[in-house]
N, C-alpha and C positions, 0 to 999 in steps of 0.2 A: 173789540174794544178800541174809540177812538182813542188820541190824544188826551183829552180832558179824563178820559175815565182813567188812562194810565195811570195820569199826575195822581188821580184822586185816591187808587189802592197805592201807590208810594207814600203817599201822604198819611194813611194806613196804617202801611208796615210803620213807618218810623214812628210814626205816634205810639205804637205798640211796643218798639224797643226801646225809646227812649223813657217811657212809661216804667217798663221794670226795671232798665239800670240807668237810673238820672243824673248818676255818675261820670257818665260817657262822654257827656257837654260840656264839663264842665272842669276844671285844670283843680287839685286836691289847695283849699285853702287854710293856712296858719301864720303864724307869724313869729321871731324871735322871742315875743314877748310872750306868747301860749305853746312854748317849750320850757317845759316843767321837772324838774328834781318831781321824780313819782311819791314820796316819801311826804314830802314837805308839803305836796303842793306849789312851790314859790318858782320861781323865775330865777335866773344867775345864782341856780345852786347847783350848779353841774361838774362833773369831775370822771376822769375816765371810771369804768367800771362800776357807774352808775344806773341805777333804774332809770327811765326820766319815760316822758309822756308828752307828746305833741295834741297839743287841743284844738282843733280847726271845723270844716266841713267839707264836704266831698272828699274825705282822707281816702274811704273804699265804700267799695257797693253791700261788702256781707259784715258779720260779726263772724270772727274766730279766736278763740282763744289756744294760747298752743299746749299740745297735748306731748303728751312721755313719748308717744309713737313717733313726732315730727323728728327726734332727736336722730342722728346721722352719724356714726360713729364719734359720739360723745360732743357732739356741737349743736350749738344752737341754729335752726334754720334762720336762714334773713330774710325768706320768704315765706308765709305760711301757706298752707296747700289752698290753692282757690280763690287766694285773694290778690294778688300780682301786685301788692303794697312792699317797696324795700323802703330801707330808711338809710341814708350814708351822711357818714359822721367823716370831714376831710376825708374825702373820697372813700371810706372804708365801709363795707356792707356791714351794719349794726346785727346783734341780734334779735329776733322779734318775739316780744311775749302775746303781745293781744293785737287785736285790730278790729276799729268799727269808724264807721262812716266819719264819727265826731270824736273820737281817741283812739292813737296807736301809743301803744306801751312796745318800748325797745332798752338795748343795752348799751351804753356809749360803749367805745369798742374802747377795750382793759388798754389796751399796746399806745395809744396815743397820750402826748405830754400836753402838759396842762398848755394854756395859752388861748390864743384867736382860733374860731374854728369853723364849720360850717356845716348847714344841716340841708340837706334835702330829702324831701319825701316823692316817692314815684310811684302812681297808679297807672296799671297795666302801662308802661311808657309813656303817662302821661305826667312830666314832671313839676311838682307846685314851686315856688318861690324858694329861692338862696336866702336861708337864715341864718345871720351871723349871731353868732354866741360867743360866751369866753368858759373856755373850762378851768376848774381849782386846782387845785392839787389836789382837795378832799372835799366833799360838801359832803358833810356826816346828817342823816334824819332817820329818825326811826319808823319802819312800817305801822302806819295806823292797823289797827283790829277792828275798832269801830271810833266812832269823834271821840277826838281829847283818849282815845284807849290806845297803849302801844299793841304790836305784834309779839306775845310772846308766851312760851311754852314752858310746862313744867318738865323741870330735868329729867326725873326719875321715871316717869310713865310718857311723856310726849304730850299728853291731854295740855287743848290750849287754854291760859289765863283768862280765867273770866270771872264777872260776880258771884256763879255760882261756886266757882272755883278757883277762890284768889291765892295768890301766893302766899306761902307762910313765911314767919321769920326764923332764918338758918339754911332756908331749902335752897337748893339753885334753881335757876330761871335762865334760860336761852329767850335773848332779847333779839331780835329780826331789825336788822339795819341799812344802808345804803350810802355809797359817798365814802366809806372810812378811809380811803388812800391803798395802795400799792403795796401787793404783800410778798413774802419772802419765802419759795421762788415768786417772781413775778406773775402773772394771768395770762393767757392770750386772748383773741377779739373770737368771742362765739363760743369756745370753751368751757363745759362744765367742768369747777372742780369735781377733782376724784380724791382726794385729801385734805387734811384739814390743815391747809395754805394759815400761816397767822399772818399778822398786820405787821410792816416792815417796822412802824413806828408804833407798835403795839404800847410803849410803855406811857406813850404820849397821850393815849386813851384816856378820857377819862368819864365815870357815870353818876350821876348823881339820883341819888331814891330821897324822896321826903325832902327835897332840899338838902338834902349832906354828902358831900363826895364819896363814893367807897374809898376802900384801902385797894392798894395795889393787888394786893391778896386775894380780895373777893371777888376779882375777875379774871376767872379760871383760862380764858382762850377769846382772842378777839380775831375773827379771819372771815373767811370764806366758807360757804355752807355747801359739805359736800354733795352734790347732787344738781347745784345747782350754777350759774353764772353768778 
């Protein structure tokens, strides 16, 4: 095989690898403004031990979402298996829940204080752009279920809130939230709670059903959901 025929099977290969991961070429894209409070959907509603979501492209080559298995003597991985996507939050490896080419869902990491901060995302070594953020002290939103529906569960059996099975009046309801602030003990970065941690400033809480605040009373425990970051 001369010269010309070499270039032309290299020409080949690469077309054939860059073909299945097109990722390769190209440096992971976002920006300060498409890092998202996961809850809310919004922009500048970030606060340690937050869900949040970077919205971009070329984020990774696969979809993974993370499984009970990934879990490492009760931490969350920073890596998911396969996908060579970290996320660091002021230097610190975040947790990671999802990852797909165009959304990574991660955890701001619990241990850092509110203020100036910055985010980068890194495919297989390949690192995207310094996004400067500001973290809250709190950015409280509640997990969608579905549009305009919160995330939330009946006490007594677990079955989740829905049309066909809406909440009665008197029953309790476990409401799925994000943002609430700093609980007492404090969290660590990656850490599943293993207890039910309440909210430092729990009393400062507050909910409102129908438009009417509750009472202090009718909210039984505001924290941390064991099992999980």
């Amino acid at each position: 095989m001369g010269p010309a025929g070499v270039r032309a099977a290299l020409a080949c290969v690469a077309t054939v690898l860059f073909a299945s991961e097109p990722g390769l070429r190209q440096a992971p894209s976002y920006s300060a403004s498409s890092i998202v409070n996961l809850a809310s959907g919004r922009e500048r509603e970030l606060a340690p031990n937050t869900l949040a979501a970077i919205f971009g492209h070329e984020l990774a080559t696969v979809t993974r979402a993370r499984r009970e298995t990934d879990l490492r003597g009760g931490m969350l991985p920073y890596v998911l298996p396969g996908t060579g996507v970290t996320v660091k939050v002021n230097g610190l490896l975040a947790g990671m829940e999802y990852v797909s080419p165009e959304v990574v869902v991660f955890v701001v990491p619990a241990d850092l204080l509110p203020g100036p901060a910055t985010v980068v995302l890194t495919r297989n070594a390949l690192n995207g752009p310094l996004a400067r953020v500001t973290l809250d002290a709190v950015a409280p939103a509640l997990l969608p279920y579905q549009e305009g529906r919160a995330l939330a569960r009946h006490g007594q059996d677990g079955n989740w809130v829905t049309e066909e099975e809406p909440a009665q009046p008197g029953e309790e309801v476990v409401l799925y939230a994000t943002g609430l602030g700093p609980t007492n003990p404090p969290q660590a970065n990656r850490k599943v709670a293993s207890e039910r941690d309440e909210l430092e400033a729990a009393g400062q809480l507050g909910v409102q059903l129908g438009g009417r605040e509750l009472e202090a009373r009718q909210l039984v425990y505001a924290g941390v959901t064991p099992g999980a970051a």
